[in-house]
TORMIVEX-608559 format. One record per residue (C-alpha): x, y, z; residue number from 1. Coordinates in pm, 1 decimal, m for minus. Example, Ala and Ser with C-alpha at 12.3 -4.5 7.8 and 13.67 -1.06 7.14 Angstrom:
<dopas>
((1230.0; m450.0; 780.0); 1)
((1367.0; m106.0; 714.0); 2)
</dopas>
This chain:
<dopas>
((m18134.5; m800.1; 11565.2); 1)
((m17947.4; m1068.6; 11633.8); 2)
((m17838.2; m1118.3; 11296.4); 3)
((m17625.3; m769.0; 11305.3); 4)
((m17489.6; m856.2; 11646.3); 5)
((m17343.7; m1172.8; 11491.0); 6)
((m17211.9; m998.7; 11177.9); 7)
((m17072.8; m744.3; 11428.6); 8)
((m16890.9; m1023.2; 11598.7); 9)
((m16766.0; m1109.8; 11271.8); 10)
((m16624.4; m826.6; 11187.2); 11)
((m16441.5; m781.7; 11518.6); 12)
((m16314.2; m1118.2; 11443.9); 13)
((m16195.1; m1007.4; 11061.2); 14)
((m16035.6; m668.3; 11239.9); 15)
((m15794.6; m855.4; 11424.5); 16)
((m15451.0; m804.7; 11243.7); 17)
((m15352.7; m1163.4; 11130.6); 18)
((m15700.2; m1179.4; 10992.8); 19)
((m15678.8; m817.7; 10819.2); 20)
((m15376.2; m938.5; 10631.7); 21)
((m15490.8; m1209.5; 10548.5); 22)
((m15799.9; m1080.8; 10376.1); 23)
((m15549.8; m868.4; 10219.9); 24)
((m15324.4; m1103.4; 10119.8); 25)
((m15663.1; m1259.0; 9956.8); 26)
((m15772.4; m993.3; 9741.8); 27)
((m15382.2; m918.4; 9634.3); 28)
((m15362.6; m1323.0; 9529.5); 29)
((m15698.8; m1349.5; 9383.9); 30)
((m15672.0; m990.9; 9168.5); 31)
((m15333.0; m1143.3; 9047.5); 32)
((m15409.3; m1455.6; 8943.4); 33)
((m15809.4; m1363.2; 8820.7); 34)
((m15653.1; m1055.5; 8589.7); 35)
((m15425.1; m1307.1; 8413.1); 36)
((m15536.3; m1414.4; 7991.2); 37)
((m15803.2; m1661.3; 8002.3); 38)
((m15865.9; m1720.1; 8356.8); 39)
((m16194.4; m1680.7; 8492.9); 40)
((m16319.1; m1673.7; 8912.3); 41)
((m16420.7; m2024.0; 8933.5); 42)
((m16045.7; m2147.2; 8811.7); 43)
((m15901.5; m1857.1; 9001.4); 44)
((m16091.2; m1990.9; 9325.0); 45)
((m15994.4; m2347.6; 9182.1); 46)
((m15660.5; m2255.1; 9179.9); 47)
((m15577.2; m2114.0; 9477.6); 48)
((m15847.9; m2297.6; 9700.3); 49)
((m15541.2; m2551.3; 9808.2); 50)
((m15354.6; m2229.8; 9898.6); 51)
((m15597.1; m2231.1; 10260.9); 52)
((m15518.3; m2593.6; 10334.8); 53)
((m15346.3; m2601.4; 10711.8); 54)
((m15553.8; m2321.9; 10810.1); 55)
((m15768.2; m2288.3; 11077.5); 56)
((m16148.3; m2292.8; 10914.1); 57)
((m16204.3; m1895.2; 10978.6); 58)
((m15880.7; m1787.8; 10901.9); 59)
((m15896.7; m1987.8; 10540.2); 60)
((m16225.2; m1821.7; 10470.3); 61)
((m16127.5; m1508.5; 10527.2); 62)
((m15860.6; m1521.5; 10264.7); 63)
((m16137.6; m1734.4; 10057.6); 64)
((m16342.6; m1376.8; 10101.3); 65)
((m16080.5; m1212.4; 9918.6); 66)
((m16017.5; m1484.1; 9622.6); 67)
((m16354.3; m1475.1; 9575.3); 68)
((m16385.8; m1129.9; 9529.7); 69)
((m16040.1; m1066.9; 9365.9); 70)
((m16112.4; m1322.3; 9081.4); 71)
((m16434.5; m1154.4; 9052.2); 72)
((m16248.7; m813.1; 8997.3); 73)
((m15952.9; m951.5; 8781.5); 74)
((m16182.6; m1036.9; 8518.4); 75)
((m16322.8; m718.4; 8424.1); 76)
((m15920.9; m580.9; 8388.3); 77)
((m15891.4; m880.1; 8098.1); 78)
((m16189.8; m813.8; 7961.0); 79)
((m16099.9; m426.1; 7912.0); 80)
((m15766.3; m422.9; 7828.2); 81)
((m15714.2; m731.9; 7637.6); 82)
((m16043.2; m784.7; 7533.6); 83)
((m16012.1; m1192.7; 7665.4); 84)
((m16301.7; m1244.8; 7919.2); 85)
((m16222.8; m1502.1; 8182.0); 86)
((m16564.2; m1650.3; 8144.8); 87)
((m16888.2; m1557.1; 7981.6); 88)
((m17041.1; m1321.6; 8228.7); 89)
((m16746.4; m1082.9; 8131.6); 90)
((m16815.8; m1094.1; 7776.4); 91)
((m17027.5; m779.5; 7775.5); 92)
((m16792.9; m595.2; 7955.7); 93)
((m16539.5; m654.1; 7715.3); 94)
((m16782.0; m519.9; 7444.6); 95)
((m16769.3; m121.2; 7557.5); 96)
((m16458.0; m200.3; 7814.2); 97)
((m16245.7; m244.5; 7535.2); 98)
((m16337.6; 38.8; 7282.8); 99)
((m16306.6; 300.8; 7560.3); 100)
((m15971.1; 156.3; 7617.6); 101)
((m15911.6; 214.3; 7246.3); 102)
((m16011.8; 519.9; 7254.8); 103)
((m15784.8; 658.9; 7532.1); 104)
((m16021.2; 609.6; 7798.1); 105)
((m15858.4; 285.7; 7998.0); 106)
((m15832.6; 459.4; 8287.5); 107)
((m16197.1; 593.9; 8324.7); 108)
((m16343.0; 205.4; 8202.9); 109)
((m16112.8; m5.6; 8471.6); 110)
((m16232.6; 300.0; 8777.8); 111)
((m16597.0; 247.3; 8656.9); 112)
((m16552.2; m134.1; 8642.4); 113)
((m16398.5; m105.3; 9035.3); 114)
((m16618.9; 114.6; 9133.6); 115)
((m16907.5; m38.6; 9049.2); 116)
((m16773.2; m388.9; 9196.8); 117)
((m16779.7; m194.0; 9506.9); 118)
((m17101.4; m79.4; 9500.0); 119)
((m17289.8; m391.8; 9350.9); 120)
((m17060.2; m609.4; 9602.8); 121)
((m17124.1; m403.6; 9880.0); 122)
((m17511.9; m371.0; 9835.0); 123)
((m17547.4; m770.0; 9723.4); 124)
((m17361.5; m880.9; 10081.6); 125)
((m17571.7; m655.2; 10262.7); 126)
((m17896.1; m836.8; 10078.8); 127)
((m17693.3; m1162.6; 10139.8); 128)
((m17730.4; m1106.0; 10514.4); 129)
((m18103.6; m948.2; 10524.6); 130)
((m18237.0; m1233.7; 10275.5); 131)
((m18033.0; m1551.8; 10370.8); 132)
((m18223.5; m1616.5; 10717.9); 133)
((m18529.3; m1589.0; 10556.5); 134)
((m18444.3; m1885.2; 10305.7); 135)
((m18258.9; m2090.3; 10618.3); 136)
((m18614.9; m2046.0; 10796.4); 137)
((m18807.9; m2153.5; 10477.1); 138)
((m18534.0; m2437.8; 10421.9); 139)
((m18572.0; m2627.1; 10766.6); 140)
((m18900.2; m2753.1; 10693.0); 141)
((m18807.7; m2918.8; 10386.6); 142)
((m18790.5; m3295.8; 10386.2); 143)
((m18598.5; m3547.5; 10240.9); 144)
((m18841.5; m3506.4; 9955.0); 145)
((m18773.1; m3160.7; 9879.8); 146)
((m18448.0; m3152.5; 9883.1); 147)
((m18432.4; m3487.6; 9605.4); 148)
((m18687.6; m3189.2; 9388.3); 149)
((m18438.4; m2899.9; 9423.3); 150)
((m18165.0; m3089.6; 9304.9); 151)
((m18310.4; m3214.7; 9023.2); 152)
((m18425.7; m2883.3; 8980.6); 153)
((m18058.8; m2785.7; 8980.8); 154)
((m17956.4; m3062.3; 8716.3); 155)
((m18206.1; m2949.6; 8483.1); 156)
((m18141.3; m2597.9; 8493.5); 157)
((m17758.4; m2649.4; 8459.2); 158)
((m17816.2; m2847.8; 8207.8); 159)
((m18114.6; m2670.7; 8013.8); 160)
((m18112.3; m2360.0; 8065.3); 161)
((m17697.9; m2232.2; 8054.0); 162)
((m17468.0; m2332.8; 7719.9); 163)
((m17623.2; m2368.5; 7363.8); 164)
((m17679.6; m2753.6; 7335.5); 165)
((m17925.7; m2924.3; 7587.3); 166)
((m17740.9; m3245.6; 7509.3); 167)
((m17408.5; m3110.6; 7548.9); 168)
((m17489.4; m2998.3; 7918.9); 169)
((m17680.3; m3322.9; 7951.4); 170)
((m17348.0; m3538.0; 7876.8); 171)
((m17168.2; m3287.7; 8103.7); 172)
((m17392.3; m3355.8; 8419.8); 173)
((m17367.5; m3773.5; 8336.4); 174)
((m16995.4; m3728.2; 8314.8); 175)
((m17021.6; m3541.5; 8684.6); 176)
((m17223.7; m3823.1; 8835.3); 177)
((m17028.8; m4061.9; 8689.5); 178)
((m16722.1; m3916.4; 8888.5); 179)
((m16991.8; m3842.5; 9192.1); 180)
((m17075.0; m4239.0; 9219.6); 181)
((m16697.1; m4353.1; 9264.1); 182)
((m16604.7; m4499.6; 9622.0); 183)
((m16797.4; m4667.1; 9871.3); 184)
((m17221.2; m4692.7; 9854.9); 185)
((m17351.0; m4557.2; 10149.5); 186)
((m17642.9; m4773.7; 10222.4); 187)
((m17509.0; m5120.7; 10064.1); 188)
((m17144.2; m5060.9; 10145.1); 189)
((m17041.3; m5225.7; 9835.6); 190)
((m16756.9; m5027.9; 9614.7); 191)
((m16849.6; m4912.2; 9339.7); 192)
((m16627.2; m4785.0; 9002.1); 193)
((m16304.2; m4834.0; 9200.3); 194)
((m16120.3; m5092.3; 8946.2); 195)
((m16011.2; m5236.8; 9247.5); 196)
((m15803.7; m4937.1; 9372.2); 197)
((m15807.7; m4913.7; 9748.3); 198)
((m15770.7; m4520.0; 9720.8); 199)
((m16087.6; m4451.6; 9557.2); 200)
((m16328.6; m4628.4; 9819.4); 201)
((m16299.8; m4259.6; 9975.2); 202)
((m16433.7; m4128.9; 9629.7); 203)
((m16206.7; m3864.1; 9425.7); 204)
((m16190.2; m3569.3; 9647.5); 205)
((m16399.2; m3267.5; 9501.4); 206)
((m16079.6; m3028.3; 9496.3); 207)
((m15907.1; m3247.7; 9262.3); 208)
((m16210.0; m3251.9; 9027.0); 209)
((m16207.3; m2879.7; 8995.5); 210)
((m15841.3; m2806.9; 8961.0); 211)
((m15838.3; m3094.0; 8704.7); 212)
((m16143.4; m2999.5; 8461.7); 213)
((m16050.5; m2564.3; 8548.8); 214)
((m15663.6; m2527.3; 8588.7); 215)
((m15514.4; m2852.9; 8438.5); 216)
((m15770.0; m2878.6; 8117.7); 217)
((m15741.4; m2448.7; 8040.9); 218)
((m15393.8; m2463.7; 8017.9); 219)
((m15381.1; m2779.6; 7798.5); 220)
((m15638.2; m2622.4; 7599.5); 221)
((m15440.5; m2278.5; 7584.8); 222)
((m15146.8; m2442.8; 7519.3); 223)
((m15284.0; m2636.6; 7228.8); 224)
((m15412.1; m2312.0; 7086.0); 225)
((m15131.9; m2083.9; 7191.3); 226)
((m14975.6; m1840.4; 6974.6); 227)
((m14657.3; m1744.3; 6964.3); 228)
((m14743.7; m1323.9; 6888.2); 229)
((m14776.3; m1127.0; 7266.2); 230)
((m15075.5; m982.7; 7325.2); 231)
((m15110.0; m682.3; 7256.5); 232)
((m15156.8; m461.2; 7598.8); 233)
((m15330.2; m122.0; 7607.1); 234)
((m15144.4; 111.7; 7818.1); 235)
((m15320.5; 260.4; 8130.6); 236)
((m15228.1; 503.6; 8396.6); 237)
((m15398.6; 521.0; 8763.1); 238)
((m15794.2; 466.5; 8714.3); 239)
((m15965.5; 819.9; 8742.8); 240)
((m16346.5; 893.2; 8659.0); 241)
((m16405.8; 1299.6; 8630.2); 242)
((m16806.3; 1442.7; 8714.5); 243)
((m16960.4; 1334.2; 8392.7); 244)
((m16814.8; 952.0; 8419.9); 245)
((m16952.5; 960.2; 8763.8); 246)
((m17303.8; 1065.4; 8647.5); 247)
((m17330.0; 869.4; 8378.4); 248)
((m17240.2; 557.4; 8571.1); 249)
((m17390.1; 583.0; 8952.4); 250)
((m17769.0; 471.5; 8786.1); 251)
((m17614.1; 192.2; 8564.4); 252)
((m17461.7; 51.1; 8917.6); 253)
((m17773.1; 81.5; 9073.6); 254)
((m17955.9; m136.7; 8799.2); 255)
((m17730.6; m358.6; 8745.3); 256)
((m17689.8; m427.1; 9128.8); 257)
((m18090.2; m444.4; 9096.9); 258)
((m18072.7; m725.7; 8817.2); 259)
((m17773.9; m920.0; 8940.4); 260)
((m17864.3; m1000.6; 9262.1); 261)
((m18247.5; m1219.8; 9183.1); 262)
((m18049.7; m1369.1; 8937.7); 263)
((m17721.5; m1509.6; 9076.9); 264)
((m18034.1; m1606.7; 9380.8); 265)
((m18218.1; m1858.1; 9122.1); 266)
((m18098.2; m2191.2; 9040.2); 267)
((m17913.0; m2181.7; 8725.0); 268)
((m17951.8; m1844.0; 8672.9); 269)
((m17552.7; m1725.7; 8661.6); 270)
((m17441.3; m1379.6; 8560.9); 271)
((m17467.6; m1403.2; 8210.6); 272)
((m17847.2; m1323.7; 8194.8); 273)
((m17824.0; m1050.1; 8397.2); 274)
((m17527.6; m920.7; 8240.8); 275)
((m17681.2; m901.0; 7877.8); 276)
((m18007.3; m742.8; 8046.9); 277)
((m17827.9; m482.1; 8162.2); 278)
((m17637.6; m383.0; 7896.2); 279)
((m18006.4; m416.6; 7673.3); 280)
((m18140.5; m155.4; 7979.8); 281)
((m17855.7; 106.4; 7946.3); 282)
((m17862.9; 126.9; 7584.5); 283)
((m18205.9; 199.0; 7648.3); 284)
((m18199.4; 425.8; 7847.5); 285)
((m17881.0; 611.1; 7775.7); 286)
((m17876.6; 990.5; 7646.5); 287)
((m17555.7; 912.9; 7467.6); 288)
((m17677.8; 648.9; 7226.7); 289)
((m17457.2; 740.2; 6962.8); 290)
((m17155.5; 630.6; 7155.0); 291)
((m17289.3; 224.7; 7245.5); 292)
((m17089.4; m23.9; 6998.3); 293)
((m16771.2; 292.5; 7058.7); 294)
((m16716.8; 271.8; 7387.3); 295)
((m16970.9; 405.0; 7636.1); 296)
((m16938.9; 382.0; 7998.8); 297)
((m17284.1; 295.2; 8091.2); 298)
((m17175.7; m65.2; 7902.6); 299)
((m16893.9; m132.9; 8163.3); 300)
((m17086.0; 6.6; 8462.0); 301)
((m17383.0; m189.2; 8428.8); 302)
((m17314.0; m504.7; 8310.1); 303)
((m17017.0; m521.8; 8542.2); 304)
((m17255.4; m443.5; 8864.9); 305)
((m17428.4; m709.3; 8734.1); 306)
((m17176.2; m926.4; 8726.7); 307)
((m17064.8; m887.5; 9107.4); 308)
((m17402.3; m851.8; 9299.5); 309)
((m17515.3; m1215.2; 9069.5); 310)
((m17164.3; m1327.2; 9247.3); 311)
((m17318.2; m1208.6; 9609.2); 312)
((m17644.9; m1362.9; 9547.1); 313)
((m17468.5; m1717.5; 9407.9); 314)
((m17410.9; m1707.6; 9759.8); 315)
((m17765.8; m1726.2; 9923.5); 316)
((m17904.3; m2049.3; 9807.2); 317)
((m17520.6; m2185.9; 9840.0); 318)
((m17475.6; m2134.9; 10223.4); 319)
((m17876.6; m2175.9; 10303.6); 320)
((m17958.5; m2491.7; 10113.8); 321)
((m17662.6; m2598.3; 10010.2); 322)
((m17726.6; m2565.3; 9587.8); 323)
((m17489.0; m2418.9; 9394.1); 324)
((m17602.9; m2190.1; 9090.2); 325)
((m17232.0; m2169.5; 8912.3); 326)
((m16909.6; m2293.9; 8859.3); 327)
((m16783.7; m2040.7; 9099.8); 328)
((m16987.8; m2119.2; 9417.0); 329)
((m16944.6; m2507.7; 9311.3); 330)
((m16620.6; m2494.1; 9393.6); 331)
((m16704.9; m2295.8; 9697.0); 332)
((m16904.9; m2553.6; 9806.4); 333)
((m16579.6; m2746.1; 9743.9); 334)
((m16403.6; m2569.0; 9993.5); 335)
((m16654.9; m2614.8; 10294.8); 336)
((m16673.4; m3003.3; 10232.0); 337)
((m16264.1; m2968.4; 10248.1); 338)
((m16339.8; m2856.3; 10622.0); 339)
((m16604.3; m3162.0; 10694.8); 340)
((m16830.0; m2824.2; 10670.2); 341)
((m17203.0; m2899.0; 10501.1); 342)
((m17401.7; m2616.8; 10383.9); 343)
((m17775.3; m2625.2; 10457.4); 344)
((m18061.0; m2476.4; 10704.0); 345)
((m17820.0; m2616.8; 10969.1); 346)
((m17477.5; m2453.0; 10892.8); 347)
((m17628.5; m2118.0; 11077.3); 348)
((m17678.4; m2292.6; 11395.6); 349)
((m17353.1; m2541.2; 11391.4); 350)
((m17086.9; m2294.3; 11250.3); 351)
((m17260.8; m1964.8; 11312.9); 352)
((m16919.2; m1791.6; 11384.6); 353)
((m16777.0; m1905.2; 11055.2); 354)
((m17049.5; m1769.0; 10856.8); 355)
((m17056.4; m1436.4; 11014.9); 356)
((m16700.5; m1396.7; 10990.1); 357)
((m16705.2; m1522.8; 10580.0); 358)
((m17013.6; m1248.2; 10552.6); 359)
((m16763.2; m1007.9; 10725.2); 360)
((m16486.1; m1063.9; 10516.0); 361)
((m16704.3; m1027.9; 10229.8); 362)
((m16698.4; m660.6; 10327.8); 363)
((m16395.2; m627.0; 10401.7); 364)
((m16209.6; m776.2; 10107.1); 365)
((m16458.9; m545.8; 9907.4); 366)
((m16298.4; m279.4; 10059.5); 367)
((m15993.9; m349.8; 10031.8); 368)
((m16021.2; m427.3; 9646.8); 369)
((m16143.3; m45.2; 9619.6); 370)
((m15835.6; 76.6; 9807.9); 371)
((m15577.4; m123.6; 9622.0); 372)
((m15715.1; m152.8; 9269.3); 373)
((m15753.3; 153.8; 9191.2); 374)
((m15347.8; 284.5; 9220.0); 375)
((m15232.2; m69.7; 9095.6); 376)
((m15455.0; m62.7; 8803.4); 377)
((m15063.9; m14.4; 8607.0); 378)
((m14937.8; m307.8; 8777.1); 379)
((m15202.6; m579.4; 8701.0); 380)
((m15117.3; m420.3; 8315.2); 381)
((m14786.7; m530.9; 8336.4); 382)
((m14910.8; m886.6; 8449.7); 383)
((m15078.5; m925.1; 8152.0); 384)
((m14746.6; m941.0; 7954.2); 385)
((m14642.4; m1262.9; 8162.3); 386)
((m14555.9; m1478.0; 7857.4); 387)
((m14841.8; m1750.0; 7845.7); 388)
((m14568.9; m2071.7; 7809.6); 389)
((m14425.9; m1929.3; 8174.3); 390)
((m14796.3; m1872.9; 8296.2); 391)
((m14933.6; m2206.6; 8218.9); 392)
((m14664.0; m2355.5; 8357.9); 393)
((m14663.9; m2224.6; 8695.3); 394)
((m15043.2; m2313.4; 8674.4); 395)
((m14984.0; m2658.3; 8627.1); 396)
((m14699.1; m2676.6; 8882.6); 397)
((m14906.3; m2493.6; 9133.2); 398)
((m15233.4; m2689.1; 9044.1); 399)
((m15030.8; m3011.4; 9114.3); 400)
((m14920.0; m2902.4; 9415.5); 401)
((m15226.0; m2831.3; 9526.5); 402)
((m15403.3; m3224.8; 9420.8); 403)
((m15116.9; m3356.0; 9588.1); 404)
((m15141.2; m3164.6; 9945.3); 405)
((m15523.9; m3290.5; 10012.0); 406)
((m15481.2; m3696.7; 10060.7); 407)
((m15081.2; m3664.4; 10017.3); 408)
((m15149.6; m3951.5; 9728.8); 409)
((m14941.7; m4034.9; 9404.9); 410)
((m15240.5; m4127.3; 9255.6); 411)
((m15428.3; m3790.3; 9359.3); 412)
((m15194.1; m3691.1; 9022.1); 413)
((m15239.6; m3986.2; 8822.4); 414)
((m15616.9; m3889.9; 8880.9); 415)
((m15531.9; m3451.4; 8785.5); 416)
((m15366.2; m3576.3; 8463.1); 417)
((m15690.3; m3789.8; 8366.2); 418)
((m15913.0; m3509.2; 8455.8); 419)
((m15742.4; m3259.4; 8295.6); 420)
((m15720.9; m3474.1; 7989.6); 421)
((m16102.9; m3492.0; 8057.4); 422)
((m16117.1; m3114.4; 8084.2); 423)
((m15996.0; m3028.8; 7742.6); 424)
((m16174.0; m3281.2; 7554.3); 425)
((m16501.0; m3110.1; 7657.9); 426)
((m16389.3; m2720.0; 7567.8); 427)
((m16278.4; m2942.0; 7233.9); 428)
((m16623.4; m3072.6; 7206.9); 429)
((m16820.2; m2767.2; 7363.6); 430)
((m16941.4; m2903.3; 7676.4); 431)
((m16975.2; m2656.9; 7970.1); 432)
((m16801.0; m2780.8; 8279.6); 433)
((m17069.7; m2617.2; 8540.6); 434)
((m17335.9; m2949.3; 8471.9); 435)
((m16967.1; m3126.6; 8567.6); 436)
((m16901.0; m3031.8; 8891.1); 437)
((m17218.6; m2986.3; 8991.0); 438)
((m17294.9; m3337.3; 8945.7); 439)
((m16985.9; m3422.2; 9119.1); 440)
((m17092.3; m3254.8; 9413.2); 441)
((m17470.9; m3288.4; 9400.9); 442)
((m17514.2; m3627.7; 9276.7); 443)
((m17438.6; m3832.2; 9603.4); 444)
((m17631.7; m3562.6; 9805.0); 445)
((m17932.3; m3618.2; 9574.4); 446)
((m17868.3; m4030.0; 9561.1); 447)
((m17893.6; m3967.2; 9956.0); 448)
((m18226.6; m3769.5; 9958.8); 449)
((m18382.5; m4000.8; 9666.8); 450)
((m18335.9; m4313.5; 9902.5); 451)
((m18443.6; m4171.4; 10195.7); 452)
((m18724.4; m4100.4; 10064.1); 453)
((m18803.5; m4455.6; 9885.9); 454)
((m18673.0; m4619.3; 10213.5); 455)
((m18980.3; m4386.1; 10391.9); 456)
((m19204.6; m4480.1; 10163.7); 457)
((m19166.7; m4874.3; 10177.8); 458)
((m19007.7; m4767.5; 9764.3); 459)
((m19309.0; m4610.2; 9662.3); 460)
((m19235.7; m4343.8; 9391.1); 461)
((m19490.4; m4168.8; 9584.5); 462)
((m19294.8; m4085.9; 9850.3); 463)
((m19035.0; m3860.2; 9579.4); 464)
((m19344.6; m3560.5; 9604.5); 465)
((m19347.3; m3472.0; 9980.7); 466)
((m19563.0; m3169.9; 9989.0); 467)
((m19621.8; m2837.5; 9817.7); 468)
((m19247.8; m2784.8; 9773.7); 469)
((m19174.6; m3052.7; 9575.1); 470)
((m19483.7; m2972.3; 9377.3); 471)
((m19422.8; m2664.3; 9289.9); 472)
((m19054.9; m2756.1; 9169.4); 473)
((m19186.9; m3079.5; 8989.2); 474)
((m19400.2; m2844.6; 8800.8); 475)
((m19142.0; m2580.2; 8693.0); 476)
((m18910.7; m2880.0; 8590.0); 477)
((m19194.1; m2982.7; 8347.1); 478)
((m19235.4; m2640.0; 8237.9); 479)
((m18867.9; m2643.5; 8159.5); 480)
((m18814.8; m2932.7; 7976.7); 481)
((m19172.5; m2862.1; 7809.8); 482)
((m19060.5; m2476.1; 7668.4); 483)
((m18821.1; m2541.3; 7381.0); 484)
((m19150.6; m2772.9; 7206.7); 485)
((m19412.8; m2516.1; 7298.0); 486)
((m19181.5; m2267.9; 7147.2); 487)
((m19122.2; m2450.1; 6826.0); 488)
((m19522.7; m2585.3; 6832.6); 489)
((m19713.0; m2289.9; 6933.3); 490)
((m19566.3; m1971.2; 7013.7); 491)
((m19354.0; m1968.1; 6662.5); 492)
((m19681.6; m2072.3; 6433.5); 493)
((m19895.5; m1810.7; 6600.0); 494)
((m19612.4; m1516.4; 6541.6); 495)
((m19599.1; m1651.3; 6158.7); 496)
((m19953.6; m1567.3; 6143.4); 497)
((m19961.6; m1242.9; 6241.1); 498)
((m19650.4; m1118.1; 6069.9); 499)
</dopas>
């Protein structure tokens, strides 16, 4: 009970009118910049996260609400009309997205694709606030132990489980707490990978990171590739869904909200997963199976439920224990260090009000993307047209901009330049960027937890396994590592047999 009378005091808080427009000024920004060629929601939210420096802490989360979702939403408009996906968890959206809008049917794929982002957004905030407690609760009596396990947990999942090469994402994560070690030691006080530069005993601020390896590296990257035709944009009037669409699509909403959610919950376990489930399910189950691989609608509704309610759930194990499961809620993470703000069991009892009101918003903003998405479906078209020389150049100005307003520091750019440099030598070489920034942000927290642990155990490495926690996840980590060889070993030999 007291758990809806604080999310009611949020929302009286997002109600007032400054706040209102700023959520909508949120979604408007975040839609915008999220439905532009080749940007995902983690470099949307990268983007514009500088946007909410000078704020007050609730006000900048309430238009944080709206990026978050916005980006979110602006994806799935790429994805259908241009057939780019912003990241990898809108590639199966793009697959039936795309063909309907081929067909004629752009307006009925973009209203299913907001529609369902309602739904699944709606339903995974309102699981946000009935399960999150529950795993703050189950979070405050883990030690120092624990916490060293769940992190580790988090580098090997990053790093084993998402992308195509183990050793790719392995390079990634050393590359992120390579970055993560710069600045002063907290227990010896020594420097450490500073080359002598006063500035970096502070470290390199987290924001940077992420606008350098998202914003500055895409846009190199883009502009390295870029061709010189326009892309090609399907036209599309206001988004419209008659009886059938809406029959055919309220279950595939449903299911996919069902199958986003657990995932985007788990360490590592993203949207993608999810995402491909669900489209597997609906072609399954569909009574229109002659129309999958042409454009059928249960193949936008689905996977793009999926999508969003894995985006509400990234959200639970972000703000409870302070882990986050992808690139998105990294940089989320990102934005409450900016604010001195820690997530963990104890961000419920020291910043209550900001929670509540960021849960609030979350409502609110996916509202508000309903209400305005739908009738500017044509204007987000025309946005795609923005030549991509003009785009990526007001990306780069902007992501400057925004490195230079946190520490006011020359070398804040010096560093962007480096890490964007940084950024497109790994989407040259095929590294994912999540195993990155998580290690950025996650490797001094773990360093911290590792040594506390050693210093309360006089530096025995018994003192890393604290209980049945850190048990359990020691065990699953093993499992991990251990599948690809009992794959290769056992289970492939045995099926050889029997076929």
């Amino acid at each position: 009970m007291d758990n809806l009378d604080n999310l009611m005091q949020g929302f009286a808080d997002v109600v007032a009118p400054m706040n209102l427009l700023l959520a909508l000024i949120g979604v408007v920004i975040g839609t915008a910049v999220g439905v532009l060629p080749g940007i995902g929601p983690a470099m949307t939210v990268a983007l514009l996260l500088p946007v909410t420096y000078g704020m007050e802490p609730v006000q900048a989360f309430i238009m944080f609400a709206g990026i978050f979702y916005g980006g979110m939403y602006g994806g799935s408009t790429t994805s259908i009309l241009l057939n780019t996906p912003g990241e990898s968890s809108s590639v199966v959206t793009a697959i039936e997205g795309n063909r309907m809008a081929k067909r004629g049917r752009a307006a009925q794929a973009l209203a299913t694709a907001a529609i369902g982002s309602f739904v699944a957004g709606t339903i995974g905030t309102l699981l946000l606030v009935l399960v999150t407690p529950f795993v703050v609760d189950f979070a405050v009596g883990l030690g120092a132990p624990d916490y060293f396990a769940l992190m580790l947990l988090s580098f090997i999942a990053v790093t084993s489980v998402l992308g195509a090469s183990r050793i790719r994402g392995l390079i990634s994560l050393l590359l992120g707490l390579t970055i993560g070690l710069v600045g002063i030691d907290a227990v010896s006080g020594q420097q450490r990978l500073t080359l002598g530069v006063p500035q970096l005993a502070d470290g390199i601020d987290v924001v940077v990171v992420a606008v350098g390896i998202f914003a500055v590296g895409e846009a190199m990257w883009v502009a390295a590739h870029l061709r010189r035709k326009p892309a090609e944009i399907i036209p599309v009037g206001t988004p419209w869904m008659g009886k059938q669409d809406f029959k055919r699509s309220w279950k595939p909403w449903l299911r996919g909200t069902a199958l986003g959610f657990p995932f985007g919950a788990l360490p590592a376990g993203g949207a993608e997963i999810p995402t491909f489930l669900s489209y597997a399910t609906e072609k399954r189950l569909t009574k229109h199976p002659e129309e999958f691989g042409k454009g059928a609608i249960e193949g936008v509704a689905g996977p793009e439920a999926a999508n969003n309610a894995s985006a509400a759930g990234t959200l639970v194990p972000m703000l409870a224990i302070g882990l986050p499961t992808n690139a998105t809620a990294a940089v989320m993470l990102a934005a409450f260090q900016s604010y001195g703000i820690q997530p963990g069991p104890l961000l419920f009892e020291r910043e209550a009000s900001l929670v509540w009101v960021l849960i609030a918003s979350l409502f609110v903003g996916n509202l508000l993307l309903l209400l305005l998405n739908l009738p500017l479906a044509p204007a987000w078209a025309k946005l795609l047209q923005t030549p991509r020389p003009y785009l990526y150049a007001g990306i780069l100005f902007f992501a400057s901009m925004g490195a230079y307003a946190v520490n006011a520091q020359p070398l804040d750019l010096f560093l962007l330049l480096l890490l964007g440099l940084l950024g497109f030598g790994m989407r040259r070489f095929g590294l994912p960027v999540l195993p990155l920034i998580v290690g950025v942000i996650l490797g001094p927290r773990a360093e911290l937890q590792g040594r506390r642990s050693l210093q309360l155990s006089g530096g025995e490495l018994s003192g890393l396994v604290g209980g049945p926690v850190s048990y359990a996840v020691y065990t699953t980590i093993v499992l991990v590592l251990a599948w690809p060889l009992v794959r290769r070993f056992v289970v492939r030999p045995l099926r050889e047999r029997s076929a």
